[in-house]
C-alpha positions as CSV (number, residue, x, y, z in Angstrom):
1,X,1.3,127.0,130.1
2,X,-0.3,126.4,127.0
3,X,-2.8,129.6,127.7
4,X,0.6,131.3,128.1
5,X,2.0,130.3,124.9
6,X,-1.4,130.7,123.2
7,X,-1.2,134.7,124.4
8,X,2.9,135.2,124.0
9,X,2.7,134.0,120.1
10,X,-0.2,136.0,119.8
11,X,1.5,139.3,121.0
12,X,4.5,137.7,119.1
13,X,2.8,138.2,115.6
14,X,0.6,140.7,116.3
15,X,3.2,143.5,117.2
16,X,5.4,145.3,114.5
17,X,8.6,144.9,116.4
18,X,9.0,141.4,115.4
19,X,9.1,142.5,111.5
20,X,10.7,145.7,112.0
21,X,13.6,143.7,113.6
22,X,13.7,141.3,110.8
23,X,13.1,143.6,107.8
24,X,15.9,145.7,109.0
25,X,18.2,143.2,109.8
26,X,17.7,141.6,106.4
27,X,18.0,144.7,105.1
28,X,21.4,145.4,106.4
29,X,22.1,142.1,105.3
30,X,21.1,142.7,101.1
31,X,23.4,145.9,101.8
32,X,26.3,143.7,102.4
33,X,25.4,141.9,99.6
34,X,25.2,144.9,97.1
35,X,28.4,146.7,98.3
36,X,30.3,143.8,97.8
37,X,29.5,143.7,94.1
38,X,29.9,147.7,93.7
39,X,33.7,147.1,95.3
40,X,34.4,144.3,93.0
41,X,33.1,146.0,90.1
42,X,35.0,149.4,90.9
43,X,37.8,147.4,91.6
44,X,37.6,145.3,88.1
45,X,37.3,149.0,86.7
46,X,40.4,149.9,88.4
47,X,42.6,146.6,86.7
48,X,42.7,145.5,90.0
49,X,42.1,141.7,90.0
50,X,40.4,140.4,92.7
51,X,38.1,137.0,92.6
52,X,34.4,137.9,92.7
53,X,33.6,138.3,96.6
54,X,30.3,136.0,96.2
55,X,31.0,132.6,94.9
56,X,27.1,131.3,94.9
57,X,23.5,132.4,96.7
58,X,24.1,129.5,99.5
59,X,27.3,130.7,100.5
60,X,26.4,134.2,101.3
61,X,23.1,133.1,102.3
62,X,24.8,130.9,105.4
63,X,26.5,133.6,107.1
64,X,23.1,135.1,108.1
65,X,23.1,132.1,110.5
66,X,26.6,133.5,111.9
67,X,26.2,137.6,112.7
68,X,22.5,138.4,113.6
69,X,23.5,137.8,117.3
70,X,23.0,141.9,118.2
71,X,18.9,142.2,116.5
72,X,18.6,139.2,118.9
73,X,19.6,140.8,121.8
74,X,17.7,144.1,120.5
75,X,14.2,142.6,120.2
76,X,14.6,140.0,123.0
77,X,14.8,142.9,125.3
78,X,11.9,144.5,123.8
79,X,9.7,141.8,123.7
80,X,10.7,140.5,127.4
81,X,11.0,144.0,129.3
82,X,7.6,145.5,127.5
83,X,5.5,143.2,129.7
84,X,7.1,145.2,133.0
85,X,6.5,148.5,131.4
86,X,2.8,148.1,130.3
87,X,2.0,146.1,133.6
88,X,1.5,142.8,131.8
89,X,3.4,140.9,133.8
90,X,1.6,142.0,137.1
91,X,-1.2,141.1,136.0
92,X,-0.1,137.6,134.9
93,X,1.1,136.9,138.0
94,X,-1.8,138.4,139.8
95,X,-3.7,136.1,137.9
96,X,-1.5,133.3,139.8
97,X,-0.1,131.9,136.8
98,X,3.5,130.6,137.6
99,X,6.5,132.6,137.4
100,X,8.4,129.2,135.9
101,X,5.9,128.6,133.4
102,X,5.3,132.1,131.9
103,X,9.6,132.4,131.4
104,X,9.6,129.7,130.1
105,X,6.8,130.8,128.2
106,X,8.8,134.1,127.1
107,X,12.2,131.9,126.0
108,X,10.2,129.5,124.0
109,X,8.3,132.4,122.2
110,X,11.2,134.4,121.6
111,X,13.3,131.3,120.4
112,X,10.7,130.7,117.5
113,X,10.7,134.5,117.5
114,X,14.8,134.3,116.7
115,X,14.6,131.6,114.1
116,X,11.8,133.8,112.4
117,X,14.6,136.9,111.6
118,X,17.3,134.1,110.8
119,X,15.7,132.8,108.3
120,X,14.1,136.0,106.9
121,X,17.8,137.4,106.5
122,X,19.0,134.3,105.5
123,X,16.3,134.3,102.7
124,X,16.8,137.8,101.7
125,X,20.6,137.6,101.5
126,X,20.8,134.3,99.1
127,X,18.1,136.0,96.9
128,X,19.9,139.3,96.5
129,X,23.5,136.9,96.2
130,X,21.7,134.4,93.5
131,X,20.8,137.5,91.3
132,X,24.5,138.7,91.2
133,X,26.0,135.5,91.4
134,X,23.8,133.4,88.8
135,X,24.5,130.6,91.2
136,X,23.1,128.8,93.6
137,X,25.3,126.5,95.0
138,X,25.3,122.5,96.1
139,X,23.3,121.3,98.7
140,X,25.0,118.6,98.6
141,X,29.0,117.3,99.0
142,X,31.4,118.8,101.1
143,X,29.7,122.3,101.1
144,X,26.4,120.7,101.6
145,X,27.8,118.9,105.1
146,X,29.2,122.2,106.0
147,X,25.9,124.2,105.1
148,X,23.4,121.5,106.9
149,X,25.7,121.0,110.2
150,X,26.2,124.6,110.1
151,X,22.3,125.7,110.2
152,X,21.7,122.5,112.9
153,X,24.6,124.0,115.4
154,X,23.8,127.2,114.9
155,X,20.1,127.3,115.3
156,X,21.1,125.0,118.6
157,X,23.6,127.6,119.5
158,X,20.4,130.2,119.1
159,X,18.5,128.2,121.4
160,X,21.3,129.2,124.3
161,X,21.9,132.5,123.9
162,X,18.3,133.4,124.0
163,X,17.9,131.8,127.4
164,X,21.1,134.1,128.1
165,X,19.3,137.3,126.8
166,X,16.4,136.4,128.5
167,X,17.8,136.1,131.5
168,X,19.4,139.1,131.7
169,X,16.2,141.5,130.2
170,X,14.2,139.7,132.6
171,X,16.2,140.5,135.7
172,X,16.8,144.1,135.0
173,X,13.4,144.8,133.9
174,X,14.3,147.9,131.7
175,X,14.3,148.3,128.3
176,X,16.9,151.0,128.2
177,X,19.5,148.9,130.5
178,X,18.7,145.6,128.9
179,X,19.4,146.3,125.5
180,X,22.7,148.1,126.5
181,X,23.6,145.1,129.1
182,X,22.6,142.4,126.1
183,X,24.6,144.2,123.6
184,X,27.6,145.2,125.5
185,X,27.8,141.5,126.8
186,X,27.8,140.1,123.3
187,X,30.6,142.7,122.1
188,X,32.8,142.2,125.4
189,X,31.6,139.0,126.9
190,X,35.0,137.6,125.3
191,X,37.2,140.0,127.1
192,X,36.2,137.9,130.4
193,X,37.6,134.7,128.9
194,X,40.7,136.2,127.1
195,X,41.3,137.5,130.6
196,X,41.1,134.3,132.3
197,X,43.3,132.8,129.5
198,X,46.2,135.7,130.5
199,X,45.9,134.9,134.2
200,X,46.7,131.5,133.5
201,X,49.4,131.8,131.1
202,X,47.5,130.9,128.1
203,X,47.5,127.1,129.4
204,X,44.0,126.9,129.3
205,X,41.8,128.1,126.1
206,X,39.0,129.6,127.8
207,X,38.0,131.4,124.7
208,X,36.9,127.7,123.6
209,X,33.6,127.9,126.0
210,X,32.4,131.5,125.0
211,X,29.1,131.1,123.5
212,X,29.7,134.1,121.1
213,X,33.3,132.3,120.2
214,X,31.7,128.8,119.4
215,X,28.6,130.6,117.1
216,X,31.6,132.7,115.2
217,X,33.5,129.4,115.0
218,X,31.6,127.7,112.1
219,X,32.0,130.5,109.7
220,X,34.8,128.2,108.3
221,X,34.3,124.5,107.1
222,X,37.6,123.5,109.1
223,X,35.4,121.9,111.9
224,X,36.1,118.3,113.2
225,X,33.7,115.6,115.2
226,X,35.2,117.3,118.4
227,X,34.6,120.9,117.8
228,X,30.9,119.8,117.2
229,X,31.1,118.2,120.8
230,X,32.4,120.9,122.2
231,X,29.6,123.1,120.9
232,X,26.6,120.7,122.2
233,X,28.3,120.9,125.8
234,X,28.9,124.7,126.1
235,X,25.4,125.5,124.5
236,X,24.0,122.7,126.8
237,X,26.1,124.7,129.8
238,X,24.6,128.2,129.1
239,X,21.2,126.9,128.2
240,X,21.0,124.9,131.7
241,X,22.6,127.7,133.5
242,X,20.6,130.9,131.9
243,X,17.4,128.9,132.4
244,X,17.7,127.5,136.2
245,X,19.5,131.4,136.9
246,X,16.7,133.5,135.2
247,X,13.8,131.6,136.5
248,X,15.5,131.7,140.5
249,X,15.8,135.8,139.9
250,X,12.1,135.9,138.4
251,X,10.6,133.9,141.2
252,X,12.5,135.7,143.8
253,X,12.1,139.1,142.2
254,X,8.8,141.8,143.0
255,X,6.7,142.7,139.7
256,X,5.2,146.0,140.0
């Protein structure tokens, strides 16, 4: 396991895709941030009054913890499907290293792997927001609850939905198909449970257990004690599930 881990963070750090991935999506993210001060601005030269769209660096700067779900699924299926292409993966297992040990090698790789473009966006986006703003923001009070339980729950949400992606790139074993499997399931995954709320008359909130619902949730600061609860217990759900799923198909599966 630990040779494993030694060689995935190696290959991890090595590549390009890893930075490409979070340079972009940082990137994207500074965008945001400049367009919403050219609106404002062209809307204060219009006499249109509006309050400035970026109250201080922190609150911009937490959202990259809420919307980087799709550069996940991207590089996940990159990083877990390249192994299958370049023949990798046969040789690991030719090697007789176990099939448990090197997905679970692969999930805790590409976990740190996730946290890296986080907080590299995260970064980016409350520089770029500090230098329009002037502001930085509390880390402390009620926003500083919010901003702390926000980066715990979401970075535990993270944790779950990369065993998810894993899963999934790791049983189709195509780069092409995983990517469009991983992000179709993030942008429609919902559908499924809006569906089960309609068969059953809306008595049931089935929306509540989506993963992608519950990391949207906490873009708000209107979360209680049992929202929190309800977070631990469907991440715990889909991390338990993805895991014991992905590593059956993997074990069962032929590597060529």
């Amino acid at each position: 396991m630990v040779n494993l881990l030694k060689a995935d963070f190696f290959r991890l750090f090595k590549g390009k895709s890893l930075y490409i991935c979070a340079l972009v999506w940082a990137g994207i993210f500074v965008l945001q941030c400049i367009l919403l001060d050219f609106s404002y601005r062209v809307s204060v030269n219009m006499d249109i009054s509006i309050s400035y769209p970026i109250p201080d660096a922190l609150s911009y700067g937490i959202t990259a913890f809420l919307g980087n779900n799709t550069i996940i699924a991207i590089f996940v299926a990159i990083f877990a499907v390249s192994e299958f292409t370049h023949g990798t993966m046969k040789n690991l297992v030719s090697k007789g290293f176990s099939k448990v040990y090197i997905f679970l090698s692969k999930f805790i790789v590409l976990t740190v792997a996730a946290y890296f473009i986080i907080f590299v966006t995260f970064i980016a986006g409350t520089a770029c927001a500090w230098i329009f703003s002037k502001e930085l923001g509390s880390l402390s009070g009620e926003f500083g609850k919010y901003l702390w339980g926000t980066i715990g729950i979401e970075l535990y949400l993270r944790i779950a939905l990369t065993a998810l992606l894993l899963m999934v790139s790791m049983s189709i074993k195509n780069m092409a198909g995983a990517i469009t499997i991983n992000i179709l399931g993030l942008s429609f995954g919902g559908m499924l449970f809006t569906l089960l709320e309609y068969l059953v008359n809306n008595k049931i909130k089935f929306t509540n257990y989506s993963l992608s619902y519950n990391i949207a949730f906490y873009s708000n600061q209107g979360a209680t004690g049992g929202d929190y609860v309800r977070t631990l217990i469907v991440g715990a759900v889909y991390l338990a599930i993805s895991l014991a799923l992905g590593i059956f198909i993997f074990k069962k599966s032929d590597v060529k």
